[in-house]
Structures are given as C-alpha cells and as structure tokens.
Residue, then its C-alpha position, 0 to 999 in steps of 0.5 A: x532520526x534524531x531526537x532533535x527531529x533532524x534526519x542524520x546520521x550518526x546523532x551528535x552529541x547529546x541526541x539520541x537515536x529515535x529507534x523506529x524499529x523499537x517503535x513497531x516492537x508491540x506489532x512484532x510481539x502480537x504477531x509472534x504471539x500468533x505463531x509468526x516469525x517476525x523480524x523488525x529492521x531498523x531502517x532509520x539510518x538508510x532513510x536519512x537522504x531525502x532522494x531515493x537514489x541521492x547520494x545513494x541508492x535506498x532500495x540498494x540499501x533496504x535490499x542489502x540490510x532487509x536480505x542480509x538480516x533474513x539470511x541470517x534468520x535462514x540460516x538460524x532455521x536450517x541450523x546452520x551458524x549464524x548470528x542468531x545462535x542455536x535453537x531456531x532450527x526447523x522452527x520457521x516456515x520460510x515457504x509462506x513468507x510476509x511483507x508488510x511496510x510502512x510510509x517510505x518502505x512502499x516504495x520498497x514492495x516491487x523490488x523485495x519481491x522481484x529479488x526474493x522471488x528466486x530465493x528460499x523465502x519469495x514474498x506471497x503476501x504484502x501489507x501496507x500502512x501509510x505507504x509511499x509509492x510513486x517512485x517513477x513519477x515524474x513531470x509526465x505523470x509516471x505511475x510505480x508498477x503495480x504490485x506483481x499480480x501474483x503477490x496478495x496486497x493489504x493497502x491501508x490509508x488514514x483518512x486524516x494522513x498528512x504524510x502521503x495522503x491518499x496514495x494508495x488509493x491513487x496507486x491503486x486506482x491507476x492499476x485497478x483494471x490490471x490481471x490479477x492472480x492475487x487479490x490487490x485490496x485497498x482500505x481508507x479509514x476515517x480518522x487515522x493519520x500516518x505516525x500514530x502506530x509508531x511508538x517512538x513517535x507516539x510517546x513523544x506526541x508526534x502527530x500529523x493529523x490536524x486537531x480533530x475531537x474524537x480523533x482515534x488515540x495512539x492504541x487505537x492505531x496500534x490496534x488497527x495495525x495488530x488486527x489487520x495484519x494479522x487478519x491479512x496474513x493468516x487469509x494470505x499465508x494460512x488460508x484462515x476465514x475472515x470478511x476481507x474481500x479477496x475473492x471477485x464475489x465477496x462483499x466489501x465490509x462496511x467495517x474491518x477491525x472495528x472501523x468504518x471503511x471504505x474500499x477499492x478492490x482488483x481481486x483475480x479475475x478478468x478486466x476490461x478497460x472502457x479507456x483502452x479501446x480494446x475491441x471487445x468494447x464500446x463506449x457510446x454517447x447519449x443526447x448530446x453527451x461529449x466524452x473525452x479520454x483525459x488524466x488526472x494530474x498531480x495538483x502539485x505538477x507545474x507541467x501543462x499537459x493537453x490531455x489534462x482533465x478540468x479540474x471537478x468544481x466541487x469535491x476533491x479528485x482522489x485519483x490521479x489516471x486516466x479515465x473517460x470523461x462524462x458530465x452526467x445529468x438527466x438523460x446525459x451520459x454513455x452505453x457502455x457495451x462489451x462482447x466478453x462472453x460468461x460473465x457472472x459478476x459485475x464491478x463497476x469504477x466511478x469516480x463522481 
C-alpha cells in the first residue's frame, strides 16, 4: 500500500501512502449526488498480510474498522456526539442500507451482513466489483457460503480481470440452485480488468490486463461503476424501475450500462438440482449416453480427487461444482423429468 508498490505498513521514508479509499472518491461523490450517504474506508493498512487470518484475522479487522466508522455516522444521524460533528441529524435513512466491495473485500460480504443483521443498520443490498470469495476453499475444493438468500446481490466481472479472474461467475455457479428470497445476479464484461476503477492506481497506470487495442480506458471503468451502482441500489434500496433482471421472468439484457454482457441469474423462486437426487427428479439416459455425477476442480489444486471430471478438450471450464456429466452428439444425451407441480417458468443451466 505503498508507492514502491510494496504491502506494508507504515511506508518508510520517502514513500507515500497509495490512499485506495481516495482512489474510490469519484464513486462516492456521484452516489451522493443522487441522495445516498456514502462512507469510503481506507482498508489498505488492514489488507497489508497476505493470509486472512495471519498474523491476524482480517474480517476481525474490517468488522472492527467498517462498524466503528458506521456508528459514528449512526450517531451523527440521531444527533448524538460523535466524531462527525453537527448537522447530519435526521438526514440518513439507516433503514435501507448498501454494501458494495471491491477485490479482497469479498471475502467480507457473509460476515457484514451476519454482524449487522441485528444492528440499526442490517445490510439488504450488496454490490460486487471484481470480488474475491473463496475464503473456505481448501484442497477438498470448499466453496465461501453463498450470500444470505435474503440480501440482494450485484457481482460484476472484467472479462480481462487478471486478479481474481472469474470467481464470481464460479461462486455463483456453485450456489445457483440455492433458495433465494432476494435476486442473486451475476455479470461478465468484456474488456474490463480488476484496477482500472480505482484512481490511485489508475493515474499511475497500474493495469492487469493484457495489452488489448480498443480495451475500455480508466473513465470507462469509472463509468461502468457510477452506472451500475447506482442502478442496483436505487432497484434494491428505492424499488426504482430499471432492465436488471431481479425477478424470475425478467429478461437478462443484452447490454447493461452501455456494455455487451453476458449473465448467470438465481432470482427468488424454486430450484431443483438434477445433481442432488431429490425425488422429485429423474435424469434418464439416451442410446447409450453414460452420465456420471463429477466436480470441477480448481486447475491450481494438486490434490487427486476421484470424483474429479475430465478436463473439456476444448474451451475453457468457467465453473468449479458439481455438475452431471454428459457427452452430447446426435441423439446422445438425457430426459430430464420432474413432478414439481405449477410451474410457469423454465431456466435451464448448461455449461457447454
């Protein structure tokens, strides 16, 4: 969090702290233009440790910072002291309360919500950017939990992101047939990478992404993130109109903020896993076809695993879960049948 480009913490002399939070700024000011209370942390020195929980635990850490700053904006708002002074009472709505997270700060989301959900301020919506999730994962492939089913959740993923790649598409993949009160919506943008939407690292032209001609520039990404924010938040918080498909008939939008996307949607709404051998369900075979229950690995796990799916000769796996294996060609492939009762809508999840 340096300006040698090194994590630590304090910087020696001669080196200036890369204020991340200053670097967001722009996003807080276009929110607050729109009537939102927007608080900006400066969590570089908590992030300094590449382990969550060595030499100390970071989620303690974010909880302890994060809370300690929102009471204070409690308190400013009831027009009790605090460190904000006079002036903010009865300004903010603390019963609609919003979330949004970028890269390490994912890992964040489950445990915000779990220790807010008694407070004045429980979370209802959540927004990610190029987050980081698998917090659990270990050599036996353990997936983070899935976003509490009653919190709205925005993922959003650059295509070109060479810093967490696509696990929010992988994270949601795993948990797509979960019960869901609230719409869970993922997004993948072509073109876009993880730093660009942070100004302190944009001005110094830090950029993962492989040289591309064409690629979307620094405002580009700073756009992307004031559009979609505020989208999500005035659907989720202020029950505004827009195209994000919340709802289990909406369309997925060929395009969102001005970009090409493509999307992975869990909105509320009943789920039935051909995977889970539930009763209701029945996967049958065609000519021949032989079907086999397997999981998708991490490529970078060493560990052998017997229940481990062939890797595809072509294309890319996007997923790492459990799914049913199925060569398809010709007249080869499976009956899915189901005895759920008054269905009106069908979504169906293929990983070609």
């Amino acid at each position: 969090a340096c300006t040698d480009d090194l994590s630590r913490w304090p910087c020696p002399a001669g080196f200036e702290p890369m204020r991340y939070d200053l670097g967001m700024a722009y996003l807080g000011r276009a929110l607050a233009e729109q009537g939102y209370a927007v608080l900006v942390p400066d969590l570089a020195p908590l992030y300094v440790a590449g382990a969550l929980s060595d030499p100390y635990d970071q989620t303690t850490g974010w909880l302890r910072t994060v809370g300690g700053l929102r009471d204070e904006v409690v308190a400013a708002t009831r027009g009790e002291d605090s460190a904000l002074g006079e002036g903010l009472a009865g300004t903010i709505d603390l019963d609609r309360v919003g979330l949004m997270v970028h890269s390490r700060s994912g890992y964040m989301i489950n445990a915000a919500v779990e220790d807010w959900r008694e407070s004045t301020t429980p979370i209802d919506s959540a927004m990610a950017y190029g987050g980081a999730y698998h917090v659990n994962q270990t050599s036996e492939g353990e997936f983070s939990p899935a976003v509490p089913p009653e919190v709205a959740f925005l993922g959003i993923s650059g295509e070109l992101d060479m810093d967490v790649a696509l696990l929010g598409q992988q994270w949601a993949a795993e948990h797509v047939t979960g019960p869901r009160t609230a719409p869970w919506v993922n997004t993948l943008v072509p073109g876009y990478g993880h730093f660009m939407v942070n100004r302190s690292l944009s001005r110094r032209g830090i950029d993962d992404r492989p040289e591309v001609p064409g690629s979307p520039t620094a405002k580009d990404h700073e756009a992307l993130m004031v559009d979609s924010s505020t989208q999500w938040f005035d659907k989720t918080l202020r029950g505004g109109a827009n195209d994000l498909p919340t709802g289990a008939h909406d369309r997925l939008p060929r395009s969102f903020v001005g970009n090409p996307v493509t999307w992975l949607a869990s909105t509320p709404g009943r789920k039935v896993s051909f995977t889970s051998g539930a009763d209701e369900t029945e996967l049958e075979a065609l000519d021949g076809t032989e079907l086999a229950e397997c999981r998708y690995y991490p490529p970078m796990d060493p560990t052998h695993h017997e229940d481990a799916c062939e890797d595809p000769e072509n294309g890319t796996m996007e997923i790492w879960s459990t799914v049913t294996h199925m060569p398809v060609s010709g007249t080869r492939g499976a009956r899915l049948s189901t005895a759920v009762e008054g269905v009106t809508g069908l979504a169906l999840h293929l990983t070609p």
